[in-house]
Every structure is written in structure tokens, then in C-alpha cells.
Backbone as XML, in Angstrom:
<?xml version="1.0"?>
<chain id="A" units="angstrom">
  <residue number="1" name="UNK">
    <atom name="N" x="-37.588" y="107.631" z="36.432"/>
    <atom name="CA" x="-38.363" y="108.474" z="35.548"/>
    <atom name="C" x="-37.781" y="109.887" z="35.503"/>
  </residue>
  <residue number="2" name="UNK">
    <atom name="N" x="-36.958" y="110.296" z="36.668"/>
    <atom name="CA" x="-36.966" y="111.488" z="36.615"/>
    <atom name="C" x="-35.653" y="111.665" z="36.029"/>
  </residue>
  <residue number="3" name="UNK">
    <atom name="N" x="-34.581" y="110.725" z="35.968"/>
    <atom name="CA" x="-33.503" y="110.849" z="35.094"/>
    <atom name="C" x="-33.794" y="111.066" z="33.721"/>
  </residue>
  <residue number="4" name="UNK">
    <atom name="N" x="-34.658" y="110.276" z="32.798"/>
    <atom name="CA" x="-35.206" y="110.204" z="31.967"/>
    <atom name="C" x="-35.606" y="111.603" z="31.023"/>
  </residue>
  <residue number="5" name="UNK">
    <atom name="N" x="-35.668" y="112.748" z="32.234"/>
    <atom name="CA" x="-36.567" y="113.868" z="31.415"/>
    <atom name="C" x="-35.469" y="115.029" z="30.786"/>
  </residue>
  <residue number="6" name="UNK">
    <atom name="N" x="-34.492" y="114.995" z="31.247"/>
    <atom name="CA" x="-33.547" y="115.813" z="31.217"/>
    <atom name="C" x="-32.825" y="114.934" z="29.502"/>
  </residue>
  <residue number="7" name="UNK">
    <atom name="N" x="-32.618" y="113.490" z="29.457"/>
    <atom name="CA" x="-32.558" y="113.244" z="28.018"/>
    <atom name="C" x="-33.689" y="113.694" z="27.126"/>
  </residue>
  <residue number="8" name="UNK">
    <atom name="N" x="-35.183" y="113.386" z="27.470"/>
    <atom name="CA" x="-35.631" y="113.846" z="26.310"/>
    <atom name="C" x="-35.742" y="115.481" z="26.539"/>
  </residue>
  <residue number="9" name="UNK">
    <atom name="N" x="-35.724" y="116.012" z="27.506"/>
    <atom name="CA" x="-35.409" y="117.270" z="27.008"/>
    <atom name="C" x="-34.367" y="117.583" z="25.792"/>
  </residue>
  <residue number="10" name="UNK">
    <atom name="N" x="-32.647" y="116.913" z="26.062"/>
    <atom name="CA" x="-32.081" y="117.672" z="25.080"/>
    <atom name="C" x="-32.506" y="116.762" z="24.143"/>
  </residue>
  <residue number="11" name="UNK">
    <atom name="N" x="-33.077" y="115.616" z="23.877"/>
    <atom name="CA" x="-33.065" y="115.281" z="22.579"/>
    <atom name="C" x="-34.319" y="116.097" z="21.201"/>
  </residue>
  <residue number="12" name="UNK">
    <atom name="N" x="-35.665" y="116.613" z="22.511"/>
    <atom name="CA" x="-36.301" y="117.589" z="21.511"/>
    <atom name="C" x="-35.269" y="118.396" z="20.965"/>
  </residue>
  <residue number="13" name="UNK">
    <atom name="N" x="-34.369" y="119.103" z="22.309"/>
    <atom name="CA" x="-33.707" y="120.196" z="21.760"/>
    <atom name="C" x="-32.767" y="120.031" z="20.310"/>
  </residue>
  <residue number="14" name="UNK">
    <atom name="N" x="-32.326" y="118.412" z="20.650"/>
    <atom name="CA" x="-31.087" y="118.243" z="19.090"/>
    <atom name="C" x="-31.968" y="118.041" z="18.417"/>
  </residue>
  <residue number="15" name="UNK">
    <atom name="N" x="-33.129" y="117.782" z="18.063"/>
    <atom name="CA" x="-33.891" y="117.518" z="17.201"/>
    <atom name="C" x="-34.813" y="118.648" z="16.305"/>
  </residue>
  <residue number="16" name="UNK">
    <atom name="N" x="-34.557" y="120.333" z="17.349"/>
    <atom name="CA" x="-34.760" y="121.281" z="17.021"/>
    <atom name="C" x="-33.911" y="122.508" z="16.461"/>
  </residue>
  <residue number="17" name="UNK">
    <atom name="N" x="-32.260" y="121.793" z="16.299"/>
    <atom name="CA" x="-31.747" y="122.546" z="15.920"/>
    <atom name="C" x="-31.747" y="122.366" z="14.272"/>
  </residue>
  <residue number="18" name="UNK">
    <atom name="N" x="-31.365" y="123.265" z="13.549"/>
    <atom name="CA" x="-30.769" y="123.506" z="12.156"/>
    <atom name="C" x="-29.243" y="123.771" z="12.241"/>
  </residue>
  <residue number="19" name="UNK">
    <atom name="N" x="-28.314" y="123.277" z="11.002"/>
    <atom name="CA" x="-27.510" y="123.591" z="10.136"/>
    <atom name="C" x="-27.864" y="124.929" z="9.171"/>
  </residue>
  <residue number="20" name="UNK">
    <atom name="N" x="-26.785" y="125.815" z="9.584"/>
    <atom name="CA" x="-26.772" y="126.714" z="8.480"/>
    <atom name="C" x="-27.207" y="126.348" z="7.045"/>
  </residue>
  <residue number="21" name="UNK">
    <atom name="N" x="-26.947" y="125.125" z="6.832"/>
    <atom name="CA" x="-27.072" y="124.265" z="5.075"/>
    <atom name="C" x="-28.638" y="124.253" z="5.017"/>
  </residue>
  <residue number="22" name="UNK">
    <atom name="N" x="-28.981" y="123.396" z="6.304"/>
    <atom name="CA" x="-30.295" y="123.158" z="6.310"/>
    <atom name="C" x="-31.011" y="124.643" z="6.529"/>
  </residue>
  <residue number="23" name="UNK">
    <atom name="N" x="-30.941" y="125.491" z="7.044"/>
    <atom name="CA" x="-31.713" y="127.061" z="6.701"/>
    <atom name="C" x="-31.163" y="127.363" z="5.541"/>
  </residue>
  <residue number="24" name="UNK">
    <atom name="N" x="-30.242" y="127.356" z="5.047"/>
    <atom name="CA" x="-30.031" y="127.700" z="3.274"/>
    <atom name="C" x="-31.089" y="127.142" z="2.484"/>
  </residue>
  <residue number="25" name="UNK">
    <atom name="N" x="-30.580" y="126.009" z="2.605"/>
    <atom name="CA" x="-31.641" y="124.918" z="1.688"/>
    <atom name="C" x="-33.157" y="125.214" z="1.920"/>
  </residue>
  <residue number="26" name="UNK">
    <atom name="N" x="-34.158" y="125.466" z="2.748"/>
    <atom name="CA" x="-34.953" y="125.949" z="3.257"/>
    <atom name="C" x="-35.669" y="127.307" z="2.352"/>
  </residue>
  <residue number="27" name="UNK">
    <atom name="N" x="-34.409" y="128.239" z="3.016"/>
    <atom name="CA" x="-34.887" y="129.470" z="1.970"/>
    <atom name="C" x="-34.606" y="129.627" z="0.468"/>
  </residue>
  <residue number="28" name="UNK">
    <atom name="N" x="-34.106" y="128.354" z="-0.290"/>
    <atom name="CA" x="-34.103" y="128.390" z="-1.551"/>
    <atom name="C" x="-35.164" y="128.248" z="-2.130"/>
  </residue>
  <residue number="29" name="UNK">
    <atom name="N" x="-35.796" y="126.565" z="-1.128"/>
    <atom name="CA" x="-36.816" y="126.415" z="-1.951"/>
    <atom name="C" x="-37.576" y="127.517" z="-1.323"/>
  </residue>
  <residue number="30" name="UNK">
    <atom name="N" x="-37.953" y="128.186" z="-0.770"/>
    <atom name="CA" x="-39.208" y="129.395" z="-0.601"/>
    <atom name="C" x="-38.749" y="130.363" z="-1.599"/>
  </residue>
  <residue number="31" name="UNK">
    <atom name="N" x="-37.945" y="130.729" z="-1.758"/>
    <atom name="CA" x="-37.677" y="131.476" z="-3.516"/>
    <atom name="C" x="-37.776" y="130.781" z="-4.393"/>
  </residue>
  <residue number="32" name="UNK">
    <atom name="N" x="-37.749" y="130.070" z="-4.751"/>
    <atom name="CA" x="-38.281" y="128.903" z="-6.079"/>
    <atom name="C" x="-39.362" y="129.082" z="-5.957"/>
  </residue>
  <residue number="33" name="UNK">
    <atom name="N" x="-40.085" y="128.413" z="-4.950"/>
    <atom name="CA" x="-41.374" y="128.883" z="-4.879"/>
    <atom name="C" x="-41.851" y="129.646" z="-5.171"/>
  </residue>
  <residue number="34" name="UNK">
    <atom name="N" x="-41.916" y="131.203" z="-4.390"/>
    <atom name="CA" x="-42.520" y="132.521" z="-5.264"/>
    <atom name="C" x="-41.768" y="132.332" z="-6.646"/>
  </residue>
  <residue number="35" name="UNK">
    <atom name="N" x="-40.408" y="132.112" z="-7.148"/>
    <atom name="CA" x="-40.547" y="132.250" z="-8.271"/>
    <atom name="C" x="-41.436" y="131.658" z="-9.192"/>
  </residue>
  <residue number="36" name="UNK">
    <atom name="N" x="-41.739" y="130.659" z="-8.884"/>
    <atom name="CA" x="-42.877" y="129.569" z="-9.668"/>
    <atom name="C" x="-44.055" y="130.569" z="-9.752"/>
  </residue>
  <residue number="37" name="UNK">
    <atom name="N" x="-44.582" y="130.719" z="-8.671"/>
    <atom name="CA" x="-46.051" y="131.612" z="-8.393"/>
    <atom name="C" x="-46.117" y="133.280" z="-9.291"/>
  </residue>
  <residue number="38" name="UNK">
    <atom name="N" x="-45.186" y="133.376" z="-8.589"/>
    <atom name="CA" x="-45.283" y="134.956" z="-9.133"/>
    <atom name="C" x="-44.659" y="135.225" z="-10.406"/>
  </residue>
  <residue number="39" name="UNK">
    <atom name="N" x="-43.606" y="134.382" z="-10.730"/>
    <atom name="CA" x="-42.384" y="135.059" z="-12.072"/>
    <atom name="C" x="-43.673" y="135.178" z="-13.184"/>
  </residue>
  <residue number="40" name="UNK">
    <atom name="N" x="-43.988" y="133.972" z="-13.841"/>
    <atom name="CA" x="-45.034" y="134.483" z="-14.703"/>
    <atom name="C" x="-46.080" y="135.351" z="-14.894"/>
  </residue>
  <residue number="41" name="UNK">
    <atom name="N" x="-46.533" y="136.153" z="-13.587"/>
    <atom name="CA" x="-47.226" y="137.449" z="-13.575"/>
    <atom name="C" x="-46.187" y="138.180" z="-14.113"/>
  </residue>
  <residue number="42" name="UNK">
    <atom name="N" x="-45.156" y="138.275" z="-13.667"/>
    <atom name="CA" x="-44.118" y="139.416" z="-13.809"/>
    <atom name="C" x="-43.505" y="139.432" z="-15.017"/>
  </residue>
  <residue number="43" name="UNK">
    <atom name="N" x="-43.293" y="138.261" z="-15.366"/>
    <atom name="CA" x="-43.546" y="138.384" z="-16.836"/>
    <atom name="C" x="-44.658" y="139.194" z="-17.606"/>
  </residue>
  <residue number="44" name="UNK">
    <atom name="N" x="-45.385" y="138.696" z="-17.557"/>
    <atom name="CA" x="-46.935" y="139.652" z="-18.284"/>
    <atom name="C" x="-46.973" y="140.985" z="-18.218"/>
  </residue>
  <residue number="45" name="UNK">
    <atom name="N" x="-46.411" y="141.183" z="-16.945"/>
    <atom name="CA" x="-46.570" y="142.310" z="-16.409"/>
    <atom name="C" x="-45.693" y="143.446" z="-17.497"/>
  </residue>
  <residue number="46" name="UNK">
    <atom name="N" x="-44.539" y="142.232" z="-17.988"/>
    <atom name="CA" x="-43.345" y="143.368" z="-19.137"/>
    <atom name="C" x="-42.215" y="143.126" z="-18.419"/>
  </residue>
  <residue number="47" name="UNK">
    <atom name="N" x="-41.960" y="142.912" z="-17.455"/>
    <atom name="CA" x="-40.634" y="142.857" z="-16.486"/>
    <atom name="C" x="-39.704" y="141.620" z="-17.608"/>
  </residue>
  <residue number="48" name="UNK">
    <atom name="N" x="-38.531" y="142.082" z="-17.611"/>
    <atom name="CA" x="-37.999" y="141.005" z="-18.127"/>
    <atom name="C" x="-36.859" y="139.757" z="-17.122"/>
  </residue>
  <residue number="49" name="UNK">
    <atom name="N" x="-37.259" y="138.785" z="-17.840"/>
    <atom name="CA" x="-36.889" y="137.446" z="-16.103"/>
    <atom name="C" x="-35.421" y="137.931" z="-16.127"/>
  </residue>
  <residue number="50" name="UNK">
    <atom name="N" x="-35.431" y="137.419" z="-14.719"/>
    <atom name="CA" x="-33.927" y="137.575" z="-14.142"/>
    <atom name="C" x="-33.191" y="138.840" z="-14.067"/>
  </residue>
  <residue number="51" name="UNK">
    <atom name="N" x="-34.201" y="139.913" z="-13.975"/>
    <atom name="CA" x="-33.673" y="141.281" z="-13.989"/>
    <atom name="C" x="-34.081" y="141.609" z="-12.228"/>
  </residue>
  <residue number="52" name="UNK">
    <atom name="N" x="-32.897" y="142.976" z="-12.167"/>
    <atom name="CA" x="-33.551" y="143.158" z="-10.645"/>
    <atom name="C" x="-34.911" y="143.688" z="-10.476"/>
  </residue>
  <residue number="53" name="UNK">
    <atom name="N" x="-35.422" y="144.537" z="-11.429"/>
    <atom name="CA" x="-36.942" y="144.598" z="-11.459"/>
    <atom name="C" x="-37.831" y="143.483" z="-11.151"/>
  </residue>
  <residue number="54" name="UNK">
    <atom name="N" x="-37.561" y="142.864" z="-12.399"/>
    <atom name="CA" x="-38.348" y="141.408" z="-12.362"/>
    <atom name="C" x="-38.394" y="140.494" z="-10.846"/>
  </residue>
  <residue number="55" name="UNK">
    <atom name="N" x="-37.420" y="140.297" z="-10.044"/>
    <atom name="CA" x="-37.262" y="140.173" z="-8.749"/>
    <atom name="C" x="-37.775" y="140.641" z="-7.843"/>
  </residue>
  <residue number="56" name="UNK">
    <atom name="N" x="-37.787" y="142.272" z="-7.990"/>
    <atom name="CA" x="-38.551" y="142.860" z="-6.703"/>
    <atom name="C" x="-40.134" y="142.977" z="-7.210"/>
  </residue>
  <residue number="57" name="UNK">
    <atom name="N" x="-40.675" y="142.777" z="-8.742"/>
    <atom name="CA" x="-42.189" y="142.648" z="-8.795"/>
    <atom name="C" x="-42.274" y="141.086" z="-8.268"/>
  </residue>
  <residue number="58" name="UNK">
    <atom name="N" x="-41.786" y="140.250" z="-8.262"/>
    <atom name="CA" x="-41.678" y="138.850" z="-7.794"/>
    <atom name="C" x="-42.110" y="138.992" z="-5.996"/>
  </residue>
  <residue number="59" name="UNK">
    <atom name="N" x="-41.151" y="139.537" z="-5.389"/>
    <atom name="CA" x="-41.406" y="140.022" z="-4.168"/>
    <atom name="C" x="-42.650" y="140.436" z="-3.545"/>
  </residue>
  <residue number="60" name="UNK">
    <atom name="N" x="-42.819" y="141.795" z="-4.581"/>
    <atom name="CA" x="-44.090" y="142.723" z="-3.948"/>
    <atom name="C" x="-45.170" y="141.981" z="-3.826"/>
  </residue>
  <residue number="61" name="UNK">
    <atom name="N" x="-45.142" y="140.879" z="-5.335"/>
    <atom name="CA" x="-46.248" y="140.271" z="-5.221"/>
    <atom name="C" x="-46.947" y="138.979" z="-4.237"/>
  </residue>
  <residue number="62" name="UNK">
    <atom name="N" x="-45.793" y="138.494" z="-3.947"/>
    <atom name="CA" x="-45.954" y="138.100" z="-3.221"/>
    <atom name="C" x="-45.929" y="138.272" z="-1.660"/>
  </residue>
  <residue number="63" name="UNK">
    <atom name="N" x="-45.325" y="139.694" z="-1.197"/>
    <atom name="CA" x="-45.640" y="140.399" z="-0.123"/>
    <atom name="C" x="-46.993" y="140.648" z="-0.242"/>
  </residue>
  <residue number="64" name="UNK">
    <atom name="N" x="-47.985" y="140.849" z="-1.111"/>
    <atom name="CA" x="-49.340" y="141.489" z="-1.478"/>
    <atom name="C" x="-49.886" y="140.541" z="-1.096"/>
  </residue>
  <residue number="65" name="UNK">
    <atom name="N" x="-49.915" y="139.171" z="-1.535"/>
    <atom name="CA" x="-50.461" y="138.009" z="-1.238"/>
    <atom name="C" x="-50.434" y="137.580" z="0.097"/>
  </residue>
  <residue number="66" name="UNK">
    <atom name="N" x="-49.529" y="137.778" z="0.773"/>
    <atom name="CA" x="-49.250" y="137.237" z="2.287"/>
    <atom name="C" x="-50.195" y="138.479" z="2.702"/>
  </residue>
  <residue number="67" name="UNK">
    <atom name="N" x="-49.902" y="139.745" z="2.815"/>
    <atom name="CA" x="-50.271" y="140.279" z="3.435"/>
    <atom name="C" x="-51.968" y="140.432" z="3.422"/>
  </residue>
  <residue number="68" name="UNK">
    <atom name="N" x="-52.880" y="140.244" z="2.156"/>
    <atom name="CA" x="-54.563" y="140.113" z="2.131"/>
    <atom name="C" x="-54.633" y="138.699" z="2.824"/>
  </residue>
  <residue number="69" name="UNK">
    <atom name="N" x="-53.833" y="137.926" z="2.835"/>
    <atom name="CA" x="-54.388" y="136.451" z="3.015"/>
    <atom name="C" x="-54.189" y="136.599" z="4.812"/>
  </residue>
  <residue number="70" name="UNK">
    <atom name="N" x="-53.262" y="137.488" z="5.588"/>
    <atom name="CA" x="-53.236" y="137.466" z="6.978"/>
    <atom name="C" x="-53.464" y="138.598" z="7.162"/>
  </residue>
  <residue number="71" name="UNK">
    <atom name="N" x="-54.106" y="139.688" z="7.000"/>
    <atom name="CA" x="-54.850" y="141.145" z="7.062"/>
    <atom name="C" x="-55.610" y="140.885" z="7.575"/>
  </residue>
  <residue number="72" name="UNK">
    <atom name="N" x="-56.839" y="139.933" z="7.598"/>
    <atom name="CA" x="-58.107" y="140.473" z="7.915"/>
    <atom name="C" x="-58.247" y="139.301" z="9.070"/>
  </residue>
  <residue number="73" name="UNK">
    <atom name="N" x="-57.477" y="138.381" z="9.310"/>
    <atom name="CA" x="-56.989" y="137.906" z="10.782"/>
    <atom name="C" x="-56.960" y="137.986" z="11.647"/>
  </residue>
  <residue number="74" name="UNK">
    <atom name="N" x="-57.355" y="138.551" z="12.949"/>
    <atom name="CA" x="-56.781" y="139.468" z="14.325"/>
    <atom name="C" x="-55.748" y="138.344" z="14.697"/>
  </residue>
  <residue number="75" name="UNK">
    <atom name="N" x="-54.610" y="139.418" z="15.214"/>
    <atom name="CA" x="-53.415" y="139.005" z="15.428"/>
    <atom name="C" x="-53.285" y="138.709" z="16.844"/>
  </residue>
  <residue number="76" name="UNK">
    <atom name="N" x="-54.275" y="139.422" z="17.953"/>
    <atom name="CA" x="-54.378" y="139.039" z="19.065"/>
    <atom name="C" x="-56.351" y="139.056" z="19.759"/>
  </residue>
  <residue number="77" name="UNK">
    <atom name="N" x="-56.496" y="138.256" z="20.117"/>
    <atom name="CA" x="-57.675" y="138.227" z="20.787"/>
    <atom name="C" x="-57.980" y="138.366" z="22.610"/>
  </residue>
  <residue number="78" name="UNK">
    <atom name="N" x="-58.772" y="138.987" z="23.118"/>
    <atom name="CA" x="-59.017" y="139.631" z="24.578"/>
    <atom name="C" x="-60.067" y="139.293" z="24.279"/>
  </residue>
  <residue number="79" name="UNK">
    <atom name="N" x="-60.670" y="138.494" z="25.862"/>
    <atom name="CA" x="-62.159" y="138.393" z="25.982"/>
    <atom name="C" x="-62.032" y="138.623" z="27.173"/>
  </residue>
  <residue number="80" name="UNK">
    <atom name="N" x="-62.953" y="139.093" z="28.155"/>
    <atom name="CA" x="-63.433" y="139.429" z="29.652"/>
    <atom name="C" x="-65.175" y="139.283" z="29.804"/>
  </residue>
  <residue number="81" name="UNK">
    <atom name="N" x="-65.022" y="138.863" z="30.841"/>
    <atom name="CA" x="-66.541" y="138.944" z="31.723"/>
    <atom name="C" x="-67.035" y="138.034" z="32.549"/>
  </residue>
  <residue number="82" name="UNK">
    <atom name="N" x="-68.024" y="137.682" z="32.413"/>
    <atom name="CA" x="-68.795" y="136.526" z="33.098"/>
    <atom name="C" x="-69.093" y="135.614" z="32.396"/>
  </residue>
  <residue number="83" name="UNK">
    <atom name="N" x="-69.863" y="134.661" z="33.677"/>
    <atom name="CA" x="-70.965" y="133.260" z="32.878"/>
    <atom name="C" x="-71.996" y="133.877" z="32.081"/>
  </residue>
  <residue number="84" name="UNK">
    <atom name="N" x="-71.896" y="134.095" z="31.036"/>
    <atom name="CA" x="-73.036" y="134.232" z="29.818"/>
    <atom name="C" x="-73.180" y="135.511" z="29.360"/>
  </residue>
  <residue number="85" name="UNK">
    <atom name="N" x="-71.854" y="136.178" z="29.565"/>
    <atom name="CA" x="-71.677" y="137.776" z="29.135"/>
    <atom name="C" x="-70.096" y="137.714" z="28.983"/>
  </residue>
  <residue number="86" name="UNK">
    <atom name="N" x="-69.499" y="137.800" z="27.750"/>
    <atom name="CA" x="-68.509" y="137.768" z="27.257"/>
    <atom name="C" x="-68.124" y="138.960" z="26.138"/>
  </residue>
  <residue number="87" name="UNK">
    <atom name="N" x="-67.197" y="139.756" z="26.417"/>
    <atom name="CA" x="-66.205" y="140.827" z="26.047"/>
    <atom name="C" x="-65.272" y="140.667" z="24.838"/>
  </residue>
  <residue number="88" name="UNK">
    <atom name="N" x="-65.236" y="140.298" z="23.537"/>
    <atom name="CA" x="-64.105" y="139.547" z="22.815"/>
    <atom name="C" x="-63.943" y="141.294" z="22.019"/>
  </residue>
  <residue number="89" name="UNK">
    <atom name="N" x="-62.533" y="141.012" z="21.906"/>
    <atom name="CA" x="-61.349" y="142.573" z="21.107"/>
    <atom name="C" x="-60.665" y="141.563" z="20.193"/>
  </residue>
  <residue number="90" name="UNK">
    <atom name="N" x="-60.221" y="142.011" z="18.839"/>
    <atom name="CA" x="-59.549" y="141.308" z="18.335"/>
    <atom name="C" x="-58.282" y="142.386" z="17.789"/>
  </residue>
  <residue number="91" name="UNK">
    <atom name="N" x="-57.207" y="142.506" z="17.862"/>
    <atom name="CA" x="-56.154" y="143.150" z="17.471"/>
    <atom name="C" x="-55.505" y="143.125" z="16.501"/>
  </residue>
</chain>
């Protein structure tokens, strides 16, 4: 058994690596994506497609979106005390 652990160790590990191709490919489609979502605001908006404007309202907007949708989140939580008296902080 104990030989055993040291294979599946590296095999999570090969199984956790990426190819440069495969992180390319990755972050394409997540720009396709916002482009899907956002380009047609940015359109409306007057931006004309495929301009560098049009790109960075593509961006913002979707920086805007990430950021209300994980804003009001706490990013870290602290609790302290006792049995039936509890302390919670959210960060």
C-alpha cells in the first residue's frame, strides 16, 4: 500500500499539469466569452467593434460585473468564543 501512494501522488500531479496550448486555448474561450456578453452593450454603447475602445469597454464591463457579483462576499471569515457564544468578522 505504501508503494502505491507515491504513484498516485504523481499521477494527480500529471493530471494537474497544463500545456501552454491548453492555457492558450483556455483563455480564448474566456475572451469569446466576455465578447459574447459584453460586445453588444458596447456596441449600444457607440463603441465601434473591434476597435481598441470597443475592447477595453468590453473589459470594464465585465470587470464591473465580476467585481458587484464578488463585492459583497467576505473574502475571509474569523469566529472566536465559546459553547453558545460565538464571535464571527467577515473580511
Amino acid at each position: 500500500m505504501s508503494k502505491l501512494i507515491p504513484f498516485f501522488l504523481i499521477a494527480l500531479l500529471a493530471g494537474c499539469a497544463t500545456t501552454p496550448a491548453e492555457r492558450e486555448a483556455r483563455a480564448q474561450r474566456e475572451v469569446d466569452q466576455m465578447v459574447q456578453a459584453y460586445g453588444p452593450a458596447c456596441d449600444k454603447l457607440g463603441y465601434k467593434r473591434d476597435t481598441d475602445p470597443w475592447r477595453d469597454c468590453v473589459v470594464k464591463l465585465s470587470t464591473k460585473d465580476s467585481y458587484e457579483r464578488y463585492a459583497s462576499q467576505p473574502s475571509m471569515t474569523t469566529c472566536f468564543g465559546h459553547h453558545g457564544f460565538f464571535q464571527c468578522t467577515g473580511f
